[in-house]
N, C-alpha and C positions, 0 to 999 in steps of 0.2 A: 540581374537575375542569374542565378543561378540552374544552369539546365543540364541535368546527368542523359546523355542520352547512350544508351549499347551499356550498358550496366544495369545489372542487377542488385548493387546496395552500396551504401559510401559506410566507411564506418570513424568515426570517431571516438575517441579514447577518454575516460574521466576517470580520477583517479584509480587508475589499472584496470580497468573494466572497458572494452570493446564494446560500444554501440552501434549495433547495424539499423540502419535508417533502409527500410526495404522499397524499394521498387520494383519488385515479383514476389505476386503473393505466392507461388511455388517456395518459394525458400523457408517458408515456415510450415509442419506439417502437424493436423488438427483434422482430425475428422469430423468433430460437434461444430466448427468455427470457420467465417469465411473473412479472409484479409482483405480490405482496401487498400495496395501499396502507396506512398506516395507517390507523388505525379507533379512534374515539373518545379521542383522543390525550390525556394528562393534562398540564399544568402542570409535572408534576416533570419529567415526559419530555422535555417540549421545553427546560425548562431542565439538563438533563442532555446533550442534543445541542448546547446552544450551550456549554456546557462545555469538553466533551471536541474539539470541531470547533475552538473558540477555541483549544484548549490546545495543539491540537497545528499547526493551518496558523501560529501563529506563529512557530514555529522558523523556517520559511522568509525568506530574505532581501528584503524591500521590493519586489514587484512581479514578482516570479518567478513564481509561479503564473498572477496576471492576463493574464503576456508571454505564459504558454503557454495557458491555458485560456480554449478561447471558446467552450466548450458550456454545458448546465447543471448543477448538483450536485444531484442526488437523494437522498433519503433515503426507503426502503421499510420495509415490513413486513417482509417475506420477497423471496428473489429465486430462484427456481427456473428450473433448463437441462429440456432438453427430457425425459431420461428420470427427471426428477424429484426430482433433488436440489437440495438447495440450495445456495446459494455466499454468499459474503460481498459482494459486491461487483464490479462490473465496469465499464471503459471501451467506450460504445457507439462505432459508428462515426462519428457526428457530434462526439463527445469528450464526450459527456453523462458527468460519472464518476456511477455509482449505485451507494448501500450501505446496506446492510438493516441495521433497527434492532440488530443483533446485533453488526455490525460495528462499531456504536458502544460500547456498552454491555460487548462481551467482547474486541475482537481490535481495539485501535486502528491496529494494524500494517497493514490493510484498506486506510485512509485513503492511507498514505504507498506501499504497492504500486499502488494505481491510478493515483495523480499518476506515478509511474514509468514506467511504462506510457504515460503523457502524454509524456513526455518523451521517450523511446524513439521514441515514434510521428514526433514531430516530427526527431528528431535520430537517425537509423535508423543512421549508424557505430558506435557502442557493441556492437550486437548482430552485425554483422557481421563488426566485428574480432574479441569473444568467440566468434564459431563457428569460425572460419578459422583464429586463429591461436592460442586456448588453449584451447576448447571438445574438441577431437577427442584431444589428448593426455591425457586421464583417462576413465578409466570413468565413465560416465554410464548409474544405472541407477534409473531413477525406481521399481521398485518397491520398492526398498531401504527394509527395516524398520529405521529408527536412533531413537535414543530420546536423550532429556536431553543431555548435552555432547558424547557420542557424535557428535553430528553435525557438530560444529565439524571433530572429528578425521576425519571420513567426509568433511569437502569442502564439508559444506552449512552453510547458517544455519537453517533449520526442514525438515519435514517435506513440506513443499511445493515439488517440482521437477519437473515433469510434463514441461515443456522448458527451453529455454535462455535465454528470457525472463520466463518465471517467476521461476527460478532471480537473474537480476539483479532484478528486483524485490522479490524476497524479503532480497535483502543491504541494498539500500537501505532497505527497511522496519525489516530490524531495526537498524541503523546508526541512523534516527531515533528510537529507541525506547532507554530506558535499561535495561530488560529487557523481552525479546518475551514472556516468558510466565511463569508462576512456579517452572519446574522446572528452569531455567538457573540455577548458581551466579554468574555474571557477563554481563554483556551480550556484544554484538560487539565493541564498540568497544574496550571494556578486554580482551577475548579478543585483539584486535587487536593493540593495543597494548604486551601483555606476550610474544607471540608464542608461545605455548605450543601449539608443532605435534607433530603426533604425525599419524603414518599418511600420511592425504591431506590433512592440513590445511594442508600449503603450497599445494594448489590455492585454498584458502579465500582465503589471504593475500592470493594473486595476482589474484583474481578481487575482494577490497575494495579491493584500490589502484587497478581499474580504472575502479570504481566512482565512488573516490573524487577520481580525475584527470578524469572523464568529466564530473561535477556542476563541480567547479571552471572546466575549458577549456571547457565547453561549456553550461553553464549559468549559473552565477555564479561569477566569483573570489571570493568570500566563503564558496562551498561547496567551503573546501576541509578538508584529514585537521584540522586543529585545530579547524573547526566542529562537528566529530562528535562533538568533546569535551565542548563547552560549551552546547551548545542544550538537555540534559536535566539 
């Protein structure tokens, strides 16, 4: 077992990116959000976050994340909104991304929606054009109950669309991921790729190629629809 005691965070390094693994929740500051630090951290665990942290900022292209991110990277215990639930993960306003050991360990998809979120922030037309000029022509109704492939056909990529920037974070998420979860017969990409619409899923279409025009013109020409292929 590993045990930090008189310290306040360990941090470990993946491909150029500093991970603070927190042990006071002081060191992150958030008015809406309260931190769970870690607590008595073990060996497996921490090598289990440089795992899964390694496995997956690799996909990204050489220096992509560095260009945009000039906060910190946290990792909690827990991360609780004000009337008490928890969340996976969030982009403070200084661009700190933080994500609770759960995020690592059950929903790697956490990782790649917050970097979106980075992205977004810095390069604000993505979310602009999706309101204006394809966001208002489909129902958009977040409290829609859809379940396993259903949702591809319904418009969405997960269960998660509260708004319109959610929503593209969530595509990008699963777009890096070779299955978001284990109740998907197939991923996005190959859902993508075979075109198998049904209902409202040509809004889906529409809304991955923007996704996917948005990462290439606007972030890397190397993220472009064939890198979605090959990174998993």
């Amino acid at each position: 077992m590993l045990v930090i005691k008189g310290q306040a965070y360990t941090s470990i390094n993946v491909k150029g990116i500093n991970i603070t693994i927190s042990f006071d929740s002081e060191l992150i500051e958030s008015e809406d959000h309260t931190f769970v630090p870690m607590r008595n951290i073990q060996d497996w665990q921490l090598q289990l976050i440089r795992y899964y942290t390694r496995t997956e900022l690799r996909k990204y292209p050489k220096g992509v994340i560095t260009d945009y991110f000039s906060g910190k990277f946290y990792i909690v215990d827990k991360i609780t909104v004000s009337n008490g639930d928890e969340i996976l993960g969030l982009l403070t306003v200084d661009d700190d991304v933080v994500l609770s050991y759960s995020a690592i360990k059950e929903g790697l998809n956490t990782i790649h929606h917050e970097i979106f979120h980075l992205f977004l922030r810095h390069k604000p037309e993505l979310q602009k054009l999706f309101i204006k000029d394809l966001h208002s022509r489909y129902e958009y109704d977040p409290n829609s109950i859809v379940t396993s492939n259903a949702l591809y056909h319904a418009g969405f990529c997960s269960g998660y669309f509260p708004n319109p920037e959610e929503d593209l974070c969530e595509i990008f998420a699963c777009l890096m991921l070779k299955k978001p979860d284990d109740y998907r017969d197939y991923s996005l990409i190959e859902w993508f790729l075979t075109k198998q619409t049904k209902g409202n899923s040509k809004f889906l279409l529409v809304k991955i190629a923007l996704v996917m025009l948005f990462t290439e013109k606007q972030i890397s020409s190397i993220m472009n629809p064939e890198y979605y292929t090959t990174i998993n």
